[in-house]
GUROLO-869413 format. One record per residue (C-alpha): residue number from 1; chain; x, y, z. Coordinates in nm, 4 decimals, padded with zeros to 6 digits. Example, Ala and Ser with C-alpha at 12.3 -4.5 7.8 and 13.67 -1.06 7.14 Angstrom:
! GUROLO-869413
+-----+-------+----------+----------+----------+
:   n : chain :        X :        Y :        Z :
+-----+-------+----------+----------+----------+
:   1 :     A :  01.2300 : -00.4500 :  00.7800 :
:   2 :     A :  01.3670 : -00.1060 :  00.7140 :
+-----+-------+----------+----------+----------+
! end
This chain:
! GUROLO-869413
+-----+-------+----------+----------+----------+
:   n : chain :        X :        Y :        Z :
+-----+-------+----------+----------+----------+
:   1 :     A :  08.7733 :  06.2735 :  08.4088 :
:   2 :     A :  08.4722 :  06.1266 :  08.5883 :
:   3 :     A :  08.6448 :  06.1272 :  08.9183 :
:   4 :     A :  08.7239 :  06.4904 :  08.9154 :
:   5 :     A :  08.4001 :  06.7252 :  09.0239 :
:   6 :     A :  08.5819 :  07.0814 :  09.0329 :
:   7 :     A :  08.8331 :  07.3434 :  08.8138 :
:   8 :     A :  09.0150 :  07.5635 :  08.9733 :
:   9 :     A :  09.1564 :  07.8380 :  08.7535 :
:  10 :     A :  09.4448 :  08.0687 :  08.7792 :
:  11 :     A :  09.3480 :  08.4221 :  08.6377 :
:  12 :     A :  09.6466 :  08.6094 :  08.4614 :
:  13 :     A :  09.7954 :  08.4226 :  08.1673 :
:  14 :     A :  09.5195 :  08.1297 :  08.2473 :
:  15 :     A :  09.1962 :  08.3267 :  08.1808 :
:  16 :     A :  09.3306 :  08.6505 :  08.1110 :
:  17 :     A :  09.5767 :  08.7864 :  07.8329 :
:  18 :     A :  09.7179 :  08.9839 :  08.1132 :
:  19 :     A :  10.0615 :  08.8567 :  08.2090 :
:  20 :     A :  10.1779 :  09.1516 :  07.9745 :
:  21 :     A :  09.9721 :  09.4248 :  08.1490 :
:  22 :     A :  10.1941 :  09.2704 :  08.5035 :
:  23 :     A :  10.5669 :  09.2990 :  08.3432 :
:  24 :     A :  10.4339 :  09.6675 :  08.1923 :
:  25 :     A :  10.2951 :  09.7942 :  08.5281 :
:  26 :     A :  10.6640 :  09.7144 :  08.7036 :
:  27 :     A :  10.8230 :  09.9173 :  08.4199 :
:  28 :     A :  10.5341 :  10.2101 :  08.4333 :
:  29 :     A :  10.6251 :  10.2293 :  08.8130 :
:  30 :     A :  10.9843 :  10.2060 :  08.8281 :
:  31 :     A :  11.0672 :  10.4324 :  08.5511 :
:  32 :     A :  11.0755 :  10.7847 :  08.7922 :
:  33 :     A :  11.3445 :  10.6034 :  08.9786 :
:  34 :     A :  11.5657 :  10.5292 :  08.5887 :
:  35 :     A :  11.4845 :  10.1498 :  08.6462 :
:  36 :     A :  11.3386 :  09.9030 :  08.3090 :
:  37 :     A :  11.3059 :  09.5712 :  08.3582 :
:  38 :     A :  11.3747 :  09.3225 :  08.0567 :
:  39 :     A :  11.0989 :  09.1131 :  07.9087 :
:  40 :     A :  11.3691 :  08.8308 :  07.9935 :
:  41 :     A :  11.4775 :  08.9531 :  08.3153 :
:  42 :     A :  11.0402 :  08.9896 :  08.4168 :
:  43 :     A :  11.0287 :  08.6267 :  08.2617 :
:  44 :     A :  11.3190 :  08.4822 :  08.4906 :
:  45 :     A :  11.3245 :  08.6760 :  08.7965 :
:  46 :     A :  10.9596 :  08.7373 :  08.8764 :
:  47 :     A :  10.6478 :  08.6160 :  08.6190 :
:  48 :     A :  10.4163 :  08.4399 :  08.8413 :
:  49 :     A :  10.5417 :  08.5757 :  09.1773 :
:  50 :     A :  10.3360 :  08.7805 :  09.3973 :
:  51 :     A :  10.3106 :  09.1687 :  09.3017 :
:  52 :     A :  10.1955 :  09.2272 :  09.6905 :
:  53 :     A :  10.4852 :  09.0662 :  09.8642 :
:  54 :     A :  10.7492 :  08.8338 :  09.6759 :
:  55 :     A :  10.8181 :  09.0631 :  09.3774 :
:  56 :     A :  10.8251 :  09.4748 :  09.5927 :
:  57 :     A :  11.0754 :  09.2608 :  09.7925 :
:  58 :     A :  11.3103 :  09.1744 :  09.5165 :
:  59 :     A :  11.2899 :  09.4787 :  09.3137 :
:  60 :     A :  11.3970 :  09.6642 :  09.6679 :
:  61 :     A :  11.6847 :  09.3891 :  09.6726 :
:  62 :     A :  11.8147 :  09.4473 :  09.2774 :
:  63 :     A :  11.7976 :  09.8128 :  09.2594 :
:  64 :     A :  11.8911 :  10.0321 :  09.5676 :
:  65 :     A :  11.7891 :  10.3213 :  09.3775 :
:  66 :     A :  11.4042 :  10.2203 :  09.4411 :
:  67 :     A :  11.3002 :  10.4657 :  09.7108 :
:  68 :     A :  10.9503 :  10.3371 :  09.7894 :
:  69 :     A :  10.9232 :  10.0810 :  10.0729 :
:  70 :     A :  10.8193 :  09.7440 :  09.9406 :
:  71 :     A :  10.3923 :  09.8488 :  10.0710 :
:  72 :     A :  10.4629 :  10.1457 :  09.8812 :
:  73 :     A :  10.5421 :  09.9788 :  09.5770 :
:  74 :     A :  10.2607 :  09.7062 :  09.6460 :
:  75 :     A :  09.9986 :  09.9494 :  09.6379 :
:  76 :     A :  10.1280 :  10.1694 :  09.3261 :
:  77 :     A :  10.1780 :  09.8671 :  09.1317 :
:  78 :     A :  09.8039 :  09.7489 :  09.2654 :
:  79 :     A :  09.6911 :  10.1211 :  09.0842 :
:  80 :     A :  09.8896 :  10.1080 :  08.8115 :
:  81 :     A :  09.7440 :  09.7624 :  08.7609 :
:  82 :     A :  09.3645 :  09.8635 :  08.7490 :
:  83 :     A :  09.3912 :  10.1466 :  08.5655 :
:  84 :     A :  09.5800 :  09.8749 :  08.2447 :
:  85 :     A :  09.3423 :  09.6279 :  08.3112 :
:  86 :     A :  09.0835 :  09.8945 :  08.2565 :
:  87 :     A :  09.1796 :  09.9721 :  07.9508 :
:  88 :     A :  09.4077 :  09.6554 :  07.7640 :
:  89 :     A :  09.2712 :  09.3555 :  07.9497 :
:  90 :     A :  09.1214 :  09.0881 :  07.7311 :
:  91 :     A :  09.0855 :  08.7002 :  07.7495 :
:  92 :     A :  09.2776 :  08.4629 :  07.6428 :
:  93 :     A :  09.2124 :  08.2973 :  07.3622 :
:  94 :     A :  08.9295 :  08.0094 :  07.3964 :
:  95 :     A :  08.8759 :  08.0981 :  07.7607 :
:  96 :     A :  08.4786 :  08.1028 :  07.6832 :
:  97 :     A :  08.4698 :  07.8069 :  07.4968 :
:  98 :     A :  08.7053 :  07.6059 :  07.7799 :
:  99 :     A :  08.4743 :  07.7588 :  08.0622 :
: 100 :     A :  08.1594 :  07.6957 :  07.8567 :
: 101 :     A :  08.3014 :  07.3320 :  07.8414 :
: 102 :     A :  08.3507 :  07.2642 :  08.2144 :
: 103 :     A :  07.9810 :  07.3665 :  08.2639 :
: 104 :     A :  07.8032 :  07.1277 :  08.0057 :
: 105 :     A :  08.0060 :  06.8652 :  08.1871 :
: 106 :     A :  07.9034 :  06.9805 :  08.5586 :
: 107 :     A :  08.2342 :  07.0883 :  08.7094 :
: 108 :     A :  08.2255 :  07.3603 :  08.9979 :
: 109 :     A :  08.4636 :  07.6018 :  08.9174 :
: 110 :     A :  08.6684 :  07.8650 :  09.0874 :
: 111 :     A :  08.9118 :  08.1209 :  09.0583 :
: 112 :     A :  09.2272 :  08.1427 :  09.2471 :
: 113 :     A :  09.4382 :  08.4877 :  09.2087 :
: 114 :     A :  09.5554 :  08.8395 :  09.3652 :
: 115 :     A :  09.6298 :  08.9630 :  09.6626 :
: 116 :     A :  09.2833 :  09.0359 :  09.8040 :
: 117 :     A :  08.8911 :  09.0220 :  09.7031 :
: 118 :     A :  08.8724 :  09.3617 :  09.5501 :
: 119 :     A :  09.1746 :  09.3319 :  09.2906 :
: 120 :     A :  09.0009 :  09.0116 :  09.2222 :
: 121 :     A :  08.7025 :  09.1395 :  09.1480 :
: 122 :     A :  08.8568 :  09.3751 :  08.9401 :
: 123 :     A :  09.0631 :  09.1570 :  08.7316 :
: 124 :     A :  08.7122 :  08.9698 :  08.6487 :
: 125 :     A :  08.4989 :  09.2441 :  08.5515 :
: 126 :     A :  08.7983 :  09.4019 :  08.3051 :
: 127 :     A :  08.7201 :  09.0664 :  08.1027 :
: 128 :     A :  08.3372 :  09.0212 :  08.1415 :
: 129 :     A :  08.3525 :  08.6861 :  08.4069 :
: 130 :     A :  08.2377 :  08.8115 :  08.6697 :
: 131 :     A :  07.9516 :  08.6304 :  08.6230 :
: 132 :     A :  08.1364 :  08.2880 :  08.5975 :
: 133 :     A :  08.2807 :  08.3272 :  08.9247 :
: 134 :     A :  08.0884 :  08.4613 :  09.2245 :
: 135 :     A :  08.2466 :  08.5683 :  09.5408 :
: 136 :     A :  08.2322 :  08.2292 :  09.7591 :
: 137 :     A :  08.4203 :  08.0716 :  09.4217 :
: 138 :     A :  08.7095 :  08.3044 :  09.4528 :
: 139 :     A :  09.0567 :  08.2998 :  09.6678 :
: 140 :     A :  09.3184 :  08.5345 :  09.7080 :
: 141 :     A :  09.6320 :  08.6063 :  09.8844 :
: 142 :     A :  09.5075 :  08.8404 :  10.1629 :
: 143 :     A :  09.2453 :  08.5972 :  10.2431 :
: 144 :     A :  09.4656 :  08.2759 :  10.2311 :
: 145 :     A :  09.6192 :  08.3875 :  10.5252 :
: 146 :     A :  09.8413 :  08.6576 :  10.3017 :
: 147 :     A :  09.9785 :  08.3619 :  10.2083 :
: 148 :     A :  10.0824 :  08.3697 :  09.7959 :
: 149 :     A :  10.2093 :  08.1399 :  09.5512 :
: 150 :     A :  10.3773 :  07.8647 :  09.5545 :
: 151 :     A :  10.2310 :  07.8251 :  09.8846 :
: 152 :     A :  09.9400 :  07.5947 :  09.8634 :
: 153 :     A :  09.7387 :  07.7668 :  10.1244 :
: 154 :     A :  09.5408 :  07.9557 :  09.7996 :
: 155 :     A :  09.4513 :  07.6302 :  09.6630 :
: 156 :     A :  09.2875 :  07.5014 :  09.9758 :
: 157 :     A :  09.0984 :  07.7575 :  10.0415 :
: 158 :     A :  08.9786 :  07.7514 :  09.6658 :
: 159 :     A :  08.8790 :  07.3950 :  09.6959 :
: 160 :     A :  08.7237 :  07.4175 :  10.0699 :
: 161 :     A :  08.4843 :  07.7333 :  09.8957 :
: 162 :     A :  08.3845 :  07.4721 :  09.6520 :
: 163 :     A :  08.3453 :  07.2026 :  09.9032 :
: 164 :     A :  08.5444 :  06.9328 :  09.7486 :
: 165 :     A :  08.8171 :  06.7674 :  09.8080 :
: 166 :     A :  09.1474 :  06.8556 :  09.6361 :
: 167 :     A :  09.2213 :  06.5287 :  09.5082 :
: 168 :     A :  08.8820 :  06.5897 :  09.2893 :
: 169 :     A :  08.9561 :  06.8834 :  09.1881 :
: 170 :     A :  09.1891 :  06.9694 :  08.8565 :
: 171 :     A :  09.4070 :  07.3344 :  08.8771 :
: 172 :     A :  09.4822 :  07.5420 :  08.5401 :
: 173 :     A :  09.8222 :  07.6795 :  08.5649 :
: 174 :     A :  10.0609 :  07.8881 :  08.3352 :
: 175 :     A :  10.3889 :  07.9333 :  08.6366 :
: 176 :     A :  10.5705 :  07.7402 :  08.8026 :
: 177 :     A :  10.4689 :  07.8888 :  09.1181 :
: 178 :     A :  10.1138 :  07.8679 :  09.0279 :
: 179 :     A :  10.2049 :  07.4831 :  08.9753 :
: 180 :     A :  10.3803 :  07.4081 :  09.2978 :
: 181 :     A :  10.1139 :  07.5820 :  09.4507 :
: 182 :     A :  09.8168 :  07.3793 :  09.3114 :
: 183 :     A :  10.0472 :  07.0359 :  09.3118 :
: 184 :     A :  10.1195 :  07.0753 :  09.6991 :
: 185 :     A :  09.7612 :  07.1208 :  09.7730 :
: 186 :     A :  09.6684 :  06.7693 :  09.6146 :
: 187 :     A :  09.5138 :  06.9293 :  09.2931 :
: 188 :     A :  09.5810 :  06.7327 :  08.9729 :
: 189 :     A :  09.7515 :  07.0166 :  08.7530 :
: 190 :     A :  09.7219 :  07.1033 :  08.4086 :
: 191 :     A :  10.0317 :  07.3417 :  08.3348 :
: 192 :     A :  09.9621 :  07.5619 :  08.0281 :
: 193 :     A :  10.2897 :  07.8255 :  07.9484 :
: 194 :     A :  10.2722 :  08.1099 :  07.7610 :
: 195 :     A :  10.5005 :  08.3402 :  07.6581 :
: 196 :     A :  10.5848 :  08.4686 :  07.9481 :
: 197 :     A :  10.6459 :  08.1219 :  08.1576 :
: 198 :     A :  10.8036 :  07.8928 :  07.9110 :
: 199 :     A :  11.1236 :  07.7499 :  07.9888 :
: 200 :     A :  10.9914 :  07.7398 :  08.3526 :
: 201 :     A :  11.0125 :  07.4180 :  08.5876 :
: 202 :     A :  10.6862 :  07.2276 :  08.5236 :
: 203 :     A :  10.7707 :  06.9011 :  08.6876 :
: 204 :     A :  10.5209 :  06.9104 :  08.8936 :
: 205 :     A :  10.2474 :  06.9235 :  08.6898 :
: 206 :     A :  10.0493 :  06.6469 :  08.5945 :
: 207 :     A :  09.9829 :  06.7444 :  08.2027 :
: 208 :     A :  10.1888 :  06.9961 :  08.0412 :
: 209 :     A :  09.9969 :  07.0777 :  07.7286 :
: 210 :     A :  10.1494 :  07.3743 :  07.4857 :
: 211 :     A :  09.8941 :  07.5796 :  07.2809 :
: 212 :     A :  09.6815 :  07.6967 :  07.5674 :
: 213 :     A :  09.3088 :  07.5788 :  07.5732 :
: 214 :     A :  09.2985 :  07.5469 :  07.1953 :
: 215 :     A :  09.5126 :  07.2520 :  07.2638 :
: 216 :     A :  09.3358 :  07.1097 :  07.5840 :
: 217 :     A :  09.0097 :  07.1197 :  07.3949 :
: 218 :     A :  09.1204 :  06.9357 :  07.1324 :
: 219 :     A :  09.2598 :  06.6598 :  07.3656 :
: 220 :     A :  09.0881 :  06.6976 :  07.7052 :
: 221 :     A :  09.2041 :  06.3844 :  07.8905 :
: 222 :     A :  09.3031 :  06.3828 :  08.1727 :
+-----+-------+----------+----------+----------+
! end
């Protein structure tokens, strides 16, 4: 790994034990409207897509019955969100001891997740890592251009806050759209599924490892 200088992280199902609190939000939102969305149908159709653009557009498509606009839903879903995270968020398991591992060994690291600074910021603080990311090692949607996932534009501007180049610089993963994303920036990608994203296409990804960081610290080459 000595050629690679930074870590760039994805936040929900990567750091956070939150990919949960995303599928319940949709089905906390849509249920005035007689709508429930599958654990399945959340794993297939929309795990890892973005709750500020991608996925308001394809719940609008599925289910006429939705009567918000897609902004409407965006910024519901964004509420519905904090107010989970404030009270169910937690870490995934071995989070601290894969962050506290990247630091002995001098990696920059950064965050890359949400749609803008402030949900961000919000996601960090529900699970006490604030302090592991500051603000100039964060990027999100809104400030990517409002570009999300699988669009690489996140990446770059992850790796540009952390002045190095992509090719030095390894991405955490646990979508496929997170993976296209990091892979079509130049990252090298680490692809770690969960639950909710196994049985997606990880071909791009460098290292698929199952068993989350557990696994990749008990074989962390690279």
């Amino acid at each position: 790994m000595e050629e690679f200088e930074g870590v760039v992280l994805d936040f929900d199902g990567v750091l956070g034990d939150t990919e949960g609190l995303q599928y319940e939000k949709w089905n906390i939102l849509l249920e005035p409207f007689g709508v429930e969305i599958s654990e399945e149908e959340y794993i297939s159709q929309y795990c890892g897509k973005s709750s500020a653009t991608e996925i308001p557009r394809l719940l609008k498509r599925e289910y006429h019955e939705i009567t918000l606009s897609e902004d409407e839903l965006a910024k519901k879903a964004s509420e519905v969100l904090e107010e989970l995270f404030g009270r169910k968020a937690r870490l995934m398991t071995g989070t601290l001891e894969a962050l506290e591992w990247f630091e002995q060994r001098g990696f920059k690291m950064a965050v890359c997740s949400a749609k803008n600074p402030v949900e961000l910021k919000m996601k960090l603080s529900s699970v006490g890592l604030s302090e592991w990311f500051p603000s100039e090692n964060r990027s999100t949607q809104s400030e990517a251009g409002g570009l999300a996932k699988p669009h690489p534009a996140m990446y770059t501007l992850a790796c540009e806050r952390l002045g190095i180049e992509a090719a030095n610089c390894i991405a955490f993963e646990d979508t496929s759209a997170g993976v296209k994303s990091a892979s079509d920036a130049g990252l090298y990608v680490v692809a770690l599924p969960n639950k909710w994203s196994r049985g997606q296409d990880f071909t791009q990804a460098n290292r698929l490892i199952q068993g989350g960081w557990t696994a990749f610290l008990a074989d962390p080459r690279i």
